[in-house]
Backbone bond lengths (Angstrom), bond angles and torsions (degrees), N, CA, C in turn:
res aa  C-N    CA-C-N  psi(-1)  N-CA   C-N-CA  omega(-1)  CA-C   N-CA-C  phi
1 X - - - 1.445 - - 1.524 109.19 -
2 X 1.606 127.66 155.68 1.152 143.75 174.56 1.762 126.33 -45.34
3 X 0.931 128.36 81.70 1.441 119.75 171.38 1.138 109.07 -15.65
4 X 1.416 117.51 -51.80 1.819 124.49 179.40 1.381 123.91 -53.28
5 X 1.728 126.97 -18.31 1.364 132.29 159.22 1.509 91.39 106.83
6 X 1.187 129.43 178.77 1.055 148.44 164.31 1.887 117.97 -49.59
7 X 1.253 116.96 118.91 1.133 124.48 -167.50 1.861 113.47 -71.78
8 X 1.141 114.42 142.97 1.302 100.91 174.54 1.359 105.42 -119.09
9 X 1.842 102.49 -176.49 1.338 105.84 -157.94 1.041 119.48 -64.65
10 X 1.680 119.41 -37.97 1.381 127.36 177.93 1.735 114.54 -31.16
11 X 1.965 92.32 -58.38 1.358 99.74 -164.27 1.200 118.73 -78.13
12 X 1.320 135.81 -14.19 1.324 147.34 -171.91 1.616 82.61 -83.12
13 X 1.278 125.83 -76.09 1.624 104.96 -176.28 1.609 138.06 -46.33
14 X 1.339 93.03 -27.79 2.111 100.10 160.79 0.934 107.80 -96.57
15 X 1.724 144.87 19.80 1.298 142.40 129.91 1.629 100.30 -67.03
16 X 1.093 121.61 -64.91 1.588 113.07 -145.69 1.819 97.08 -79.78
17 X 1.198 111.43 -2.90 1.284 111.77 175.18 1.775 109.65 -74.10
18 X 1.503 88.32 -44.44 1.156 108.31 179.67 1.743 124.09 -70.91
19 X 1.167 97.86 -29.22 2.275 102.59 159.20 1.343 104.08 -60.84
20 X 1.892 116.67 -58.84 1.357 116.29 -169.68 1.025 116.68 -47.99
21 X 1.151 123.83 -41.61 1.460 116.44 179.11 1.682 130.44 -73.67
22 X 1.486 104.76 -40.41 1.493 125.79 148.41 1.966 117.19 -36.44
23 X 1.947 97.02 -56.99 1.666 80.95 175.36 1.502 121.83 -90.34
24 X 1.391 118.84 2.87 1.526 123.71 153.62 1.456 116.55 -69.56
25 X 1.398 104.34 -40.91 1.940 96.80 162.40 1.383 147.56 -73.42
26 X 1.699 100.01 -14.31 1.424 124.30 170.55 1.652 101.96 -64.46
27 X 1.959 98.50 -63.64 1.751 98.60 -178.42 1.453 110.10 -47.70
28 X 0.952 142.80 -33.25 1.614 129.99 -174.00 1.265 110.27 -117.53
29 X 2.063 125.44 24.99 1.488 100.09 119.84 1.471 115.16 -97.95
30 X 1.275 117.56 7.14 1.418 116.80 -173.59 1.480 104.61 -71.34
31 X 1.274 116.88 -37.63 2.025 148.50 165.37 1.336 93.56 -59.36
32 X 1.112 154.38 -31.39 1.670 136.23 -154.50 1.356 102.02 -130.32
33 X 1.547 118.81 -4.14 1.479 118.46 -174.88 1.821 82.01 -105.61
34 X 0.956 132.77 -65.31 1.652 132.07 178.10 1.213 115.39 -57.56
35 X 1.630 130.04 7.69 1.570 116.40 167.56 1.853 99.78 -112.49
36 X 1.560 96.93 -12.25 1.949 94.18 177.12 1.074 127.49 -96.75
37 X 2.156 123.14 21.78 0.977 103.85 -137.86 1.581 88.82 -103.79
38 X 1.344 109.76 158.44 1.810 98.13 -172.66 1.782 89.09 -113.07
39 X 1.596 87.66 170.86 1.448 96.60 -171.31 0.934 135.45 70.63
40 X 1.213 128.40 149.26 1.774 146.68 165.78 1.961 90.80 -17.04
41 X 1.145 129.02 -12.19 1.699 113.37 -176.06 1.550 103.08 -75.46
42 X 1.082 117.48 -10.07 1.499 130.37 -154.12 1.361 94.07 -77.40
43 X 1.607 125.06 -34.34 1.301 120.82 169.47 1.526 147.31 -30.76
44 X 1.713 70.35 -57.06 1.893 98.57 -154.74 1.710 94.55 -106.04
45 X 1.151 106.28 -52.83 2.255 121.63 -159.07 1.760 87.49 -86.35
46 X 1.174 138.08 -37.29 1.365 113.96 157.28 1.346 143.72 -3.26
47 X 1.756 70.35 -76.01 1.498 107.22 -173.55 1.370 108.24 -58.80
48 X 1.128 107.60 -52.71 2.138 116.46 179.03 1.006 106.22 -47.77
49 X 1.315 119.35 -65.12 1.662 126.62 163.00 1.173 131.53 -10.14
50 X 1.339 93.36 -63.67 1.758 103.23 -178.34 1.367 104.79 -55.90
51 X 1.768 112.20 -61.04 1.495 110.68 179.85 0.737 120.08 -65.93
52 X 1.750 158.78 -2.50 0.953 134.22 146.32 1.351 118.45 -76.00
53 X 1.231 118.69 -32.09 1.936 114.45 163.49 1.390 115.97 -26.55
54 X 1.955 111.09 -46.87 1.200 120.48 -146.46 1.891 100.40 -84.51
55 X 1.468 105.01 -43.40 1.222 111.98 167.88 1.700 132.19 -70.70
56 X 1.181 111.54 -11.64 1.347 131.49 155.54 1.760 114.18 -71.10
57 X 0.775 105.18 -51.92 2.043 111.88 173.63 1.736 99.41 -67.86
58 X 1.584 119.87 -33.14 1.581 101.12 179.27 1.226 90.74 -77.53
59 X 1.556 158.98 -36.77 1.056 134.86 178.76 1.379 125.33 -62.38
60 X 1.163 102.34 -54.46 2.025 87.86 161.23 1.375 119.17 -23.55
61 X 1.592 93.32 -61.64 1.691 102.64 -163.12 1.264 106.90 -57.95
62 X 1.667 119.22 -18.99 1.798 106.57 160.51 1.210 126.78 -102.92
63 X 1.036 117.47 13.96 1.393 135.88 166.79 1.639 86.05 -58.40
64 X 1.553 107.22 -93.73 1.104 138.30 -174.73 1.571 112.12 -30.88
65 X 1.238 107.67 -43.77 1.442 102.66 -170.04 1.683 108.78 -76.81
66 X 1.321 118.01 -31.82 1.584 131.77 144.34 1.177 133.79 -16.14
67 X 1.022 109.10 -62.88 2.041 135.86 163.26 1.638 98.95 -65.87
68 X 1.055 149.55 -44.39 1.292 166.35 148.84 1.766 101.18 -17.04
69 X 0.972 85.58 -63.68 1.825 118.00 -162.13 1.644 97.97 -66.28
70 X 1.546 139.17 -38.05 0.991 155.11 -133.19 1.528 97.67 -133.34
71 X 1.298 114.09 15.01 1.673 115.55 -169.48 1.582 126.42 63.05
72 X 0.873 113.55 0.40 1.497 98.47 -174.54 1.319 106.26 -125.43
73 X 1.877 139.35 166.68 1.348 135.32 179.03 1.433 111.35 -88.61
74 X 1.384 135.17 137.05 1.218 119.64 154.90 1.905 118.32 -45.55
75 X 1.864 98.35 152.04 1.154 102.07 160.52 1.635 95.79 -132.60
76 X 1.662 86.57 159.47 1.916 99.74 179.03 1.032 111.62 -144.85
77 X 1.243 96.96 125.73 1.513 125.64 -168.58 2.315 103.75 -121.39
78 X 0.836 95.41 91.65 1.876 129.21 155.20 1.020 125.26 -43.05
79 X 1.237 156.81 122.13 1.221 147.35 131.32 1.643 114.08 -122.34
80 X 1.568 143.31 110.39 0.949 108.64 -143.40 1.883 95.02 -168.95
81 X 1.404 121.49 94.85 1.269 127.96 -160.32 1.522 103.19 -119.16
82 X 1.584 116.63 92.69 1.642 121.84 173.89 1.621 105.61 -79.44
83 X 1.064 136.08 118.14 1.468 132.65 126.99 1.003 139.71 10.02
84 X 1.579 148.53 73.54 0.949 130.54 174.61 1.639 150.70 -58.71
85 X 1.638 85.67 47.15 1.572 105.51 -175.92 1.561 107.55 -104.42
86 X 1.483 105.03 147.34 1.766 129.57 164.76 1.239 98.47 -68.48
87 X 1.882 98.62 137.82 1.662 111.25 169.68 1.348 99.47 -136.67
88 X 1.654 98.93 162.65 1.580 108.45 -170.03 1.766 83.00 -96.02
89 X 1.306 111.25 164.80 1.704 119.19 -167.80 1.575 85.03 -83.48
90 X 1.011 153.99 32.06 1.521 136.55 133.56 1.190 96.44 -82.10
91 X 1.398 115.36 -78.85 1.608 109.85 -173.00 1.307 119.50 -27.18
92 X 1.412 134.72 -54.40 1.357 136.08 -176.30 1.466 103.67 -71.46
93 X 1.156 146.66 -28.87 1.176 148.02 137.74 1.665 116.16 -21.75
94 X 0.983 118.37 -80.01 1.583 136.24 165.54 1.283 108.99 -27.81
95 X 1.335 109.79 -46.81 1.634 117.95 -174.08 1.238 117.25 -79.46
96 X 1.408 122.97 -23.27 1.154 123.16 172.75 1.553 132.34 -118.01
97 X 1.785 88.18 10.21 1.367 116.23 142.98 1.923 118.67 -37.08
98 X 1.677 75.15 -69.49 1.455 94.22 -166.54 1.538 123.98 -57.70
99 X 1.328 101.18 -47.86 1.814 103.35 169.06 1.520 118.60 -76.87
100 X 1.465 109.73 -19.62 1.697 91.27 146.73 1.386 129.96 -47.91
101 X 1.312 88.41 -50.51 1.812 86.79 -173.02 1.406 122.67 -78.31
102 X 1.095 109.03 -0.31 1.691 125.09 173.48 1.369 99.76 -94.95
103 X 1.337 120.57 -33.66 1.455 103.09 175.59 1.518 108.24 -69.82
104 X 1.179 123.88 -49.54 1.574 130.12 166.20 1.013 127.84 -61.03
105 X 1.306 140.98 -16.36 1.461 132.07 140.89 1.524 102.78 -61.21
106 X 1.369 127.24 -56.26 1.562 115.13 -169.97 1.931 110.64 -54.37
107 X 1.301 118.42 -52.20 1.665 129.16 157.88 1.817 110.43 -22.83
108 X 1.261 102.90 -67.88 1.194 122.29 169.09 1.636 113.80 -17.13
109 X 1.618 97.57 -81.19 1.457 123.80 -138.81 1.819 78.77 -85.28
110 X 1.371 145.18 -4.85 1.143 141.78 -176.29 1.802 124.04 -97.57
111 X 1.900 76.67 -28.93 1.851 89.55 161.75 1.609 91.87 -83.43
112 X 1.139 129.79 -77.20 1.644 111.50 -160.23 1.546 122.85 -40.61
113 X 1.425 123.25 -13.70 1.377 130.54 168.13 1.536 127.28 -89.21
114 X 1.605 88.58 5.07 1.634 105.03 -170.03 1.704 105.83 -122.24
115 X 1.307 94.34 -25.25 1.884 91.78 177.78 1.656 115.20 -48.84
116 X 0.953 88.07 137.66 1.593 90.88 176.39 1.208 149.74 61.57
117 X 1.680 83.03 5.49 1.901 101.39 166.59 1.826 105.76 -86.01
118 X 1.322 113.87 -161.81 1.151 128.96 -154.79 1.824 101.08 -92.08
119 X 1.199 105.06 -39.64 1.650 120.12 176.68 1.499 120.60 -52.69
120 X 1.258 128.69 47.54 1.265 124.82 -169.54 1.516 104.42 -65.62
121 X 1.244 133.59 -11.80 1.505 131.92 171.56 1.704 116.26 -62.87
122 X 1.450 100.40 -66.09 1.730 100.51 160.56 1.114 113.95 -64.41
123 X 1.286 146.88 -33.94 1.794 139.96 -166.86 1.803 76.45 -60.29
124 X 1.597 127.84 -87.31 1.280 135.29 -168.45 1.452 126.50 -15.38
125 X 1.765 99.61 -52.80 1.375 134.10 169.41 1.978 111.49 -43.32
126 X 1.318 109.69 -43.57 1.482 131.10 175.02 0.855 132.28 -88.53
127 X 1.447 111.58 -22.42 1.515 139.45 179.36 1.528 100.58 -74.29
128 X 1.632 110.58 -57.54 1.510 117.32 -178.40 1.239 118.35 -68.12
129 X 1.551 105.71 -30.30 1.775 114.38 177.66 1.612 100.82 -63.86
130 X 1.177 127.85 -42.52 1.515 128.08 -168.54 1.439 108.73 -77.16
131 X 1.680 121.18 -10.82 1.084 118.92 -178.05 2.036 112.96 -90.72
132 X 1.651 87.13 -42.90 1.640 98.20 160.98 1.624 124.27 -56.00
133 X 0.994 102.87 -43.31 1.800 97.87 172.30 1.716 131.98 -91.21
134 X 1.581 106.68 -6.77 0.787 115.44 164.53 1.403 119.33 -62.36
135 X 1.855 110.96 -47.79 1.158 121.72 153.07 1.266 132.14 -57.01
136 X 1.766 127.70 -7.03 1.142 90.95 -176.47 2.041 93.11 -105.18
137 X 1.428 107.88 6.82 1.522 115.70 -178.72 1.678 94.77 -83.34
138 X 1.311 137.43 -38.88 1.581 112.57 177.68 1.330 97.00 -75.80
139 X 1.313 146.99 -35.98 1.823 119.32 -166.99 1.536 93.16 -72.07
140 X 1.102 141.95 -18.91 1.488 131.26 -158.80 1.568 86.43 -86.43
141 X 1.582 111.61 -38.30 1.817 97.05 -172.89 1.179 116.31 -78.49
142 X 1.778 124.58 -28.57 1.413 126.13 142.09 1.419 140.33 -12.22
143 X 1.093 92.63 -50.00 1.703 108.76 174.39 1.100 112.12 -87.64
144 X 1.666 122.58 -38.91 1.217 100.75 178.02 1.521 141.36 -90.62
145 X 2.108 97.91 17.11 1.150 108.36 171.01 1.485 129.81 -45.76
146 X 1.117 132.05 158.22 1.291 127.40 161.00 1.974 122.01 -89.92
């Protein structure tokens, strides 16, 4: 359980405000890493790309629909400056390595602030989110086996 104590409602809602916006920023570097990619990767890691963009935006959309669920509207708040540099599909791989796992540490750290309170709907909600990104952090390490 959380050193931080039991989460309350306030904060659990400027958390999940705070994923939505995180998995709206993942989908559009997942979009800006798959339109720069140079080389023959453009084929194959594109393609992954795209689908994970696409499955990253349905998570928003349950982010969002969550906050929905809990009475109140999401808000999203952006800040969000890609590079206009070419990557070989490892590199873009690597990169979206990384905000997987930031999305899953953030998933994470939202079930441990949720165990054992009264909300077993969101604990579940986080529980499943940590199970989705967990999965999508081993195919990303999959691929980037050698």
């Amino acid at each position: 359980m959380s050193t931080q104590g039991p989460i309350t409602r306030e904060e659990a809602l400027g958390r999940l405000n705070e994923l939505y916006a995180e998995e709206i920023e993942a989908g559009l570097r997942y979009l800006h890493l798959a339109v720069t990619l140079k080389g023959l990767d453009r084929l194959m890691v594109r393609k992954i790309l795209l689908e994970n963009m696409e499955e990253t935006l349905e998570h928003a959309q349950l982010v969002a629909e969550k906050i929905v669920q809990i009475g109140e509207s999401p808000t999203l708040k952006i800040q969000l400056n890609l590079p206009a540099e070419r990557a070989t599909g490892k590199e873009a791989l690597r990169t979206a390595l990384v905000f997987e796992r930031a999305a899953l540490d953030a998933y994470r750290e939202l079930l441990d602030r949720l165990e054992g309170t009264d909300d077993v709907v969101l604990e579940e909600f986080a529980r499943a989110q940590v199970a989705l990104e967990s999965q999508h952090v081993s195919e990303l390490e999959l691929l980037l086996e050698d």
